[in-house]
Structure formats: structure tokens, C-alpha cells
Rosetta silent file (secondary structure, phi, psi, omega in degrees, C-alpha in Angstrom):
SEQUENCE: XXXXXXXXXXXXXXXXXXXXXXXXXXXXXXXXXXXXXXXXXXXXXXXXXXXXXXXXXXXXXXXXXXXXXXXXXXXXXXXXXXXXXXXXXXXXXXXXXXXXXXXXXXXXXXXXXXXXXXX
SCORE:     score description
SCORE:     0.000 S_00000001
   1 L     0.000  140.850  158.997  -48.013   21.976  -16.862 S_00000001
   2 L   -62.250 -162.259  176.963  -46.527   23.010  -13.494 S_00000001
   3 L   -97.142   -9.100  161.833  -45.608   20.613  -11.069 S_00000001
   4 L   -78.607  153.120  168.375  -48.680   21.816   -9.163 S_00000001
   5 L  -119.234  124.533 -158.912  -51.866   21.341  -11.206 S_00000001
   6 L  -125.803  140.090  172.978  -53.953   24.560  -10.614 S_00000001
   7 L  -139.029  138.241 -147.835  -57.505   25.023  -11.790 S_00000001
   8 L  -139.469   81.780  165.228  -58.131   28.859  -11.404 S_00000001
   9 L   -59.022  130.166  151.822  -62.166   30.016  -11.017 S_00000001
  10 L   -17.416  145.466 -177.017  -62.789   33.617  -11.075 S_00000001
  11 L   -66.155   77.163  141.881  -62.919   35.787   -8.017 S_00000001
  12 L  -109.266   98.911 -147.782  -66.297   34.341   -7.122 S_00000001
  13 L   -68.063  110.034  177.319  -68.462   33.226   -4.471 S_00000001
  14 L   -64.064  -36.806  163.183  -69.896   30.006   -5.858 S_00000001
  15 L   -40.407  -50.971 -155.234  -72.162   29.618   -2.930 S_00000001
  16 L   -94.474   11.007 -122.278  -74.165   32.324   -3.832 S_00000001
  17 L  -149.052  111.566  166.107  -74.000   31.110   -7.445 S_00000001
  18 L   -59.784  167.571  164.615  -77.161   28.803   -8.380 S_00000001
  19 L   -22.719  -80.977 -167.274  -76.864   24.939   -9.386 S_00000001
  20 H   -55.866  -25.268 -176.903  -77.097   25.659  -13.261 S_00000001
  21 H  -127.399  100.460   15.700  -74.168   28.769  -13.083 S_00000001
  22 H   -47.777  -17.269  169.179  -71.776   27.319  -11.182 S_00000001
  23 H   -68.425  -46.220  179.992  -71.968   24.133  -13.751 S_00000001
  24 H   -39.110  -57.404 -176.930  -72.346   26.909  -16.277 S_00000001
  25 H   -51.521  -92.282 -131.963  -68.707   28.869  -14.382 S_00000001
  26 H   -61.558  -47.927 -159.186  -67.034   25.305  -13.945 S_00000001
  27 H   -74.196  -67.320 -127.587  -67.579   24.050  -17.804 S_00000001
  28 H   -70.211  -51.752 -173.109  -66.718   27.637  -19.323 S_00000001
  29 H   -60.864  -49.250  165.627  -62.875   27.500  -16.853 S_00000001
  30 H   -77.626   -4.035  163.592  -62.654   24.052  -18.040 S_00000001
  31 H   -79.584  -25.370  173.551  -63.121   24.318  -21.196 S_00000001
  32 H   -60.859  -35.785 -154.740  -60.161   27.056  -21.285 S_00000001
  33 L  -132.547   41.367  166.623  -57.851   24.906  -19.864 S_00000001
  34 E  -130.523  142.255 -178.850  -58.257   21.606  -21.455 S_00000001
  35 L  -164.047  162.718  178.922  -55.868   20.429  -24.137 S_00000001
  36 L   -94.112  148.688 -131.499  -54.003   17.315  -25.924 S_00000001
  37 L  -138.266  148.669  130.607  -51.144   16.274  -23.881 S_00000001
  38 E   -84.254  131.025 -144.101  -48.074   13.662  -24.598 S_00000001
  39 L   -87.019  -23.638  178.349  -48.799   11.168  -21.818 S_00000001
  40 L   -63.960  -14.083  177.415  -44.513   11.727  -21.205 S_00000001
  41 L   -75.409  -22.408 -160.379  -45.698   15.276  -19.608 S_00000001
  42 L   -68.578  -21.652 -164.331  -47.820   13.511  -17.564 S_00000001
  43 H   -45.494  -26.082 -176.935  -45.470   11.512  -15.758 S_00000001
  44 H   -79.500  -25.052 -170.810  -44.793   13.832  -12.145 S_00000001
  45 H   -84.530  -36.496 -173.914  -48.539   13.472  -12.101 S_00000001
  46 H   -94.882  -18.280  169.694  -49.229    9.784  -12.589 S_00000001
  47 H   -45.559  -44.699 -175.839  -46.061    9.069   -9.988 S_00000001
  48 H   -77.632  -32.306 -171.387  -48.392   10.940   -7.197 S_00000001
  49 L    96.529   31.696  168.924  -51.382    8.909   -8.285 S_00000001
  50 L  -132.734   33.382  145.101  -53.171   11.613   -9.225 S_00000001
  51 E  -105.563  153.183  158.641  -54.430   10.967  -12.847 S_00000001
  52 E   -98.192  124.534  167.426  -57.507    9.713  -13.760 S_00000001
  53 E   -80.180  124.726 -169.247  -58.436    8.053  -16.401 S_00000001
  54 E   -99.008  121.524  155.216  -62.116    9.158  -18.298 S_00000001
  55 L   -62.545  146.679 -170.096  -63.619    6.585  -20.678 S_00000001
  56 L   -75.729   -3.556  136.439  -64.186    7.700  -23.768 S_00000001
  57 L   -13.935  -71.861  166.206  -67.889    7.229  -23.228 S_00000001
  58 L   -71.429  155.684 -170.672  -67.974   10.160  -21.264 S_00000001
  59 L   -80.908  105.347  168.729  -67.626   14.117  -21.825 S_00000001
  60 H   -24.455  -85.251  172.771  -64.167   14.800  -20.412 S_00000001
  61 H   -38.128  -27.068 -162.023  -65.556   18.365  -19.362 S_00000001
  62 H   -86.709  -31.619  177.780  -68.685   17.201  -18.090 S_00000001
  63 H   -80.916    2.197  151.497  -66.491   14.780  -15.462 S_00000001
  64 H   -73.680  -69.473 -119.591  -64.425   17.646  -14.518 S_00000001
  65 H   -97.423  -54.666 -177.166  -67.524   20.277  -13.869 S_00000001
  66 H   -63.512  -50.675 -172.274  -69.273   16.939  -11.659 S_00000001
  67 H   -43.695  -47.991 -161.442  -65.774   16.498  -10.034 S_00000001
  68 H   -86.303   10.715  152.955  -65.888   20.314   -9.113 S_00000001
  69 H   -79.058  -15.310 -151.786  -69.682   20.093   -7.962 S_00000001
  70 L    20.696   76.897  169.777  -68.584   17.269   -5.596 S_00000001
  71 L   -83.779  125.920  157.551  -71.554   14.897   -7.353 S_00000001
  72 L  -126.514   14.364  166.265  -70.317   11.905   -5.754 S_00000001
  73 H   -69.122  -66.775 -170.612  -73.470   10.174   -6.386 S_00000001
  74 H   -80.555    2.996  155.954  -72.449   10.368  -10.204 S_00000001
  75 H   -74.961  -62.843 -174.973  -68.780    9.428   -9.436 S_00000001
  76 H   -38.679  -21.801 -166.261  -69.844    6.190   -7.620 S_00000001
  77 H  -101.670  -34.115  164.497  -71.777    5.420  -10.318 S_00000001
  78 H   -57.379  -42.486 -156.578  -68.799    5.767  -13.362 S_00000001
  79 H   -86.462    2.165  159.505  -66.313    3.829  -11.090 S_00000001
  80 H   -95.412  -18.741  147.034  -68.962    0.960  -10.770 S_00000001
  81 H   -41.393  -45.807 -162.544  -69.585    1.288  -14.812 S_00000001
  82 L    85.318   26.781 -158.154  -65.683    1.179  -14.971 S_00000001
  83 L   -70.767  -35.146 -156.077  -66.485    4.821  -16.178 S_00000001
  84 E  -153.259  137.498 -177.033  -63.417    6.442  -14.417 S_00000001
  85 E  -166.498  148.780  165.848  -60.676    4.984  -13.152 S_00000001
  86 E   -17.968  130.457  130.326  -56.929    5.398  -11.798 S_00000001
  87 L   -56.870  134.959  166.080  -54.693    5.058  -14.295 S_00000001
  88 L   -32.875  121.641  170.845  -52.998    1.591  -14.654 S_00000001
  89 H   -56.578  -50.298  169.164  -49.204    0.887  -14.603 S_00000001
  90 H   -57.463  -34.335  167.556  -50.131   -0.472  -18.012 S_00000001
  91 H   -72.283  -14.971 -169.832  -51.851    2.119  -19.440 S_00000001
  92 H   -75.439  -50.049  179.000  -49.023    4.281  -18.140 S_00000001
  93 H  -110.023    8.318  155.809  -46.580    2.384  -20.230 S_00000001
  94 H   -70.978  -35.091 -157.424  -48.075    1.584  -23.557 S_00000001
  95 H   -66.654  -55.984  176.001  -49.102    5.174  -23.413 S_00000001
  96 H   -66.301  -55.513 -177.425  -45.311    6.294  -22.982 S_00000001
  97 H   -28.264  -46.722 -164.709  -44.126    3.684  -25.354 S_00000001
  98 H   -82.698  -43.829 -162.548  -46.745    5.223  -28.106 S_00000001
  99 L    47.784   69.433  165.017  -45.717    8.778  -26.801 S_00000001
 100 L   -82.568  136.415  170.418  -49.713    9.360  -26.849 S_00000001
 101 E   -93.686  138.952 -150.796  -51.630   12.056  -26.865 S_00000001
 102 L  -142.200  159.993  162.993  -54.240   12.363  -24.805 S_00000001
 103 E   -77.441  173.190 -171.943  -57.147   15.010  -23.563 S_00000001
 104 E  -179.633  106.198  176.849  -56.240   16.772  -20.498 S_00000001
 105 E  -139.618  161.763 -153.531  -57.842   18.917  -17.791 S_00000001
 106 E  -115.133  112.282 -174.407  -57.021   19.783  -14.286 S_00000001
 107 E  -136.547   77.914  150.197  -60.140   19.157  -11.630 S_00000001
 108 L    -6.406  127.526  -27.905  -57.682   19.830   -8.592 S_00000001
 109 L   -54.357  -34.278 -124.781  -55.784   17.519   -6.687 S_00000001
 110 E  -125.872  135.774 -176.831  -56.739   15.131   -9.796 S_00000001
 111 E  -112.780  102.489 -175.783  -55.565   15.336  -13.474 S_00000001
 112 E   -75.228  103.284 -178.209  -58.242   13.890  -16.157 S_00000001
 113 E   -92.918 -175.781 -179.572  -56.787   12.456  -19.013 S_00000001
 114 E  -156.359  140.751  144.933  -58.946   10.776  -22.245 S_00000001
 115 L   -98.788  125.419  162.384  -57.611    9.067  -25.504 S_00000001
 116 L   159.831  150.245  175.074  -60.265   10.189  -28.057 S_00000001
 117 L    42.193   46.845  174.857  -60.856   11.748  -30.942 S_00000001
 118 L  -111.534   11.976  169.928  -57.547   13.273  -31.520 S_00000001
 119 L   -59.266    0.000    0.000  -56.713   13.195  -35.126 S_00000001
């Protein structure tokens, strides 16, 4: 990753783009650009405070594609679940100790990370 985190839609006007295809748009670009991570890459990112942590409850992509809807109905409602959350000075350093791998997608200013299902 750069030291910028870039998430890069298509030359389109989204406005003019219904409900269902812009979710449709936002899951296909994030799906492109999500990949397992070593949480040591991560590090210029969680210094600015700008990962997130997804429970593994949730569809990584589908919490990007609401992030980039600005649903903030269904964000209030993970971070009162405990659904979504900052990451943790602790989770920061078991995660480097373990030099973990993680899920990883870019929903601008904010970098979504996951532990699941990575074998």
C-alpha cells in the first residue's frame, strides 16, 4: 500500500447511478482491491488512527460498500453491537507480535482490516 490509501471508482457519476448499482459499482471496486495483509504493513495507517477493525461476523465488503453509501444508520448500529471498531493498541500489538495476516480493503480516509478465514 501507498502511504495514501486510495480507493479508485470509475469515471462515473454515482448520483445518477440508482441505489442497487452504485452498491452493485462499490462491491465490484472493492472486491478488486481487497487482499490479506501482514498487520506490520499496516502500521503508517494504524499510527493516523485510521484502521478499523470489522468483526468477523460481518462481510468485510459489505462494510466497505455501506461505508461508501454513507449508511450511517447501519454504522451506528455495528459500533453499538461492537460490530466495528478502532483498532486497539492491543490488537495492534499481538497482531505485530503474530506478524498476522489479516483481510484488507481501503473505504477512504479509513482502512478495514478482518482476521478470518485465512488459511
Amino acid at each position: 500500500m501507498s502511504d495514501q490509501p486510495s480507493f479508485n471508482v470509475p469515471d462515473v457519476d454515482l448520483a445518477s447511478l440508482s441505489t442497487s448499482e452504485r452498491e452493485q459499482l462499490l462491491q465490484t471496486e472493492f472486491l478488486k482491491q481487497t487482499a490479506k495483509m501482514p498487520w506490520r504493513e499496516m502500521q503508517t495507517y494504524y499510527a493516523r488512527g485510521s484502521v478499523i477493525v470489522v468483526s468477523a461476523e460481518l462481510d468485510l465488503i459489505e462494510v466497505a460498500v455501506q461505508l461508501g453509501l454513507d449508511n450511517s444508520a447501519q454504522f451506528a448500529a455495528w459500533i453499538e453491537q461492537g460490530f466495528i471498531a478502532p483498532a486497539t493498541d492491543e490488537q495492534a500489538l499481538v497482531w505485530y507480535d503474530n506478524d498476522q495476516l489479516l483481510w484488507v480493503t481501503v473505504a477512504a480516509p479509513w482502512v478495514l482490516v478482518q482476521h478470518k478465514n485465512l488459511a
